[in-house]
N, C-alpha and C positions, 0 to 999 in steps of 0.2 A: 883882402882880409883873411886872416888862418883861420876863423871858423867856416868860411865857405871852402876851405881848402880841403878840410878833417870832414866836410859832408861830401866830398866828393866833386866836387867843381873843380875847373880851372879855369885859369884867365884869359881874355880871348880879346881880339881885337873888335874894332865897332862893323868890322867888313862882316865881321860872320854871323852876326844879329841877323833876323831875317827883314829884310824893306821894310815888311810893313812895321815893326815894331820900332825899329831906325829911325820911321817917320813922327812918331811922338816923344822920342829922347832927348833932352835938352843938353844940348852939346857943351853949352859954355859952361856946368856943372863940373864938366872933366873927372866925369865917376870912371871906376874901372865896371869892366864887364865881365862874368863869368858864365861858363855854361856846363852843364852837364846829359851827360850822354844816359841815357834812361835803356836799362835791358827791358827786352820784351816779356810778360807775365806768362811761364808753363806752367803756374799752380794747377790751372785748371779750374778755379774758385773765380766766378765774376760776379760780380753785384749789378741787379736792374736798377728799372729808376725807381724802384721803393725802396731801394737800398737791401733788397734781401740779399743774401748769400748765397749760390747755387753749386754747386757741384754737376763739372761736365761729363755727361752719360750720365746722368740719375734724376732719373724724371718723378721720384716718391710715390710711384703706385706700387702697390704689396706683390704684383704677379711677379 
């Protein structure tokens, strides 16, 4: 499909899925498969599990 195409996907065979996911895919659907390659985040900006937003090196005390 050209919308997974224009986000960045491409199509891939069912070998490159990983096992475990392989193992719940219903084959005789005969869907295509895409995947994409995700860069790793240098914002610097990570979110906890309360979801705040944090800035790396800045701990918010005034000294």
């Amino acid at each position: 499909m050209d919308r997974f195409v224009r986000r960045g996907f491409s199509e891939c065979s069912i070998g490159a899925i990983p096992e475990t996911r392989r193992k719940v895919i219903n084959l005789s659907r005969g869907s295509k498969y895409y995947m994409k390659w995700l860069q790793p985040d240098h914002s610097g900006i990570t979110v906890d599990s309360a979801g705040l937003k944090r800035l790396s090196g800045f701990n918010g005390s005034s000294t």
